[in-house]
N, C-alpha and C positions, 0 to 999 in steps of 0.2 A: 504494500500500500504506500510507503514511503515512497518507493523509485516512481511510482506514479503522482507525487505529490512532485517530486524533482524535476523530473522530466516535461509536465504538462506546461510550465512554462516555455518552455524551448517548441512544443507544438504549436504554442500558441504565436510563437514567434514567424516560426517558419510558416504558417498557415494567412496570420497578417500579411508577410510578404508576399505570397501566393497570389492572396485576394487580391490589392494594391496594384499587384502588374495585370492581374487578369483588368479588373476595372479602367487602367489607363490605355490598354492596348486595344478597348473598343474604340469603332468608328461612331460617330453616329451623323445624320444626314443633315442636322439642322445647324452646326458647326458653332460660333460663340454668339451668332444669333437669335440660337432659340433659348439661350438662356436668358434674355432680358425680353424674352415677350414677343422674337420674331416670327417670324413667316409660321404658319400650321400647317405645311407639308408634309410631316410625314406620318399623318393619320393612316397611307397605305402600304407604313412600312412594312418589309418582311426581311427577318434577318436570313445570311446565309452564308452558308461555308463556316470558314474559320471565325468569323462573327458572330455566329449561331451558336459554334463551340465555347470561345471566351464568354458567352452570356450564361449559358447552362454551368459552366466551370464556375463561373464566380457564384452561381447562386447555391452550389453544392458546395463551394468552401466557405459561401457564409455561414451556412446552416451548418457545416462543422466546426466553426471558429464558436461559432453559438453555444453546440453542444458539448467543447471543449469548455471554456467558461463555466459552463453550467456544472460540469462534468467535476471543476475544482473547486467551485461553492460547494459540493456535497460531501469532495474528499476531505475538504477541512475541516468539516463539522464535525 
């Protein structure tokens, strides 16, 4: 149970890193205009390829980074 109290930082480490690149390595269409309110183009988005891949990736390594976390609120209880 210890090595598991040790260790789980370090996944949590490398799992942050994971996410972080997965997240910056997406495309997305509306580029730093649709962050202030631009154009509403891409209502008929559809991702693909390796786009599709980094999207599915990061949302399986948040929900591990999640269940890691979680995982060491109970190992230290």
């Amino acid at each position: 149970m210890e090595f598991l109290v040790t260790i789980m930082p370090w996944v949590q480490v490398v799992l942050s890193i994971i996410l972080v690149t997965a997240i910056l390595l997406q495309q997305t269409g509306a580029g730093v205009g649709g962050a202030f309110g631009g154009g509403d183009d891409s209502i008929h988005y559809t991702r693909r390829g390796l786009e599709k891949v980094l999207f599915y990736l990061s949302i399986v390594i948040a929900i591990l980074f999640a269940l890691s976390a979680f995982a060491v609120l109970l190992l230290r209880a």
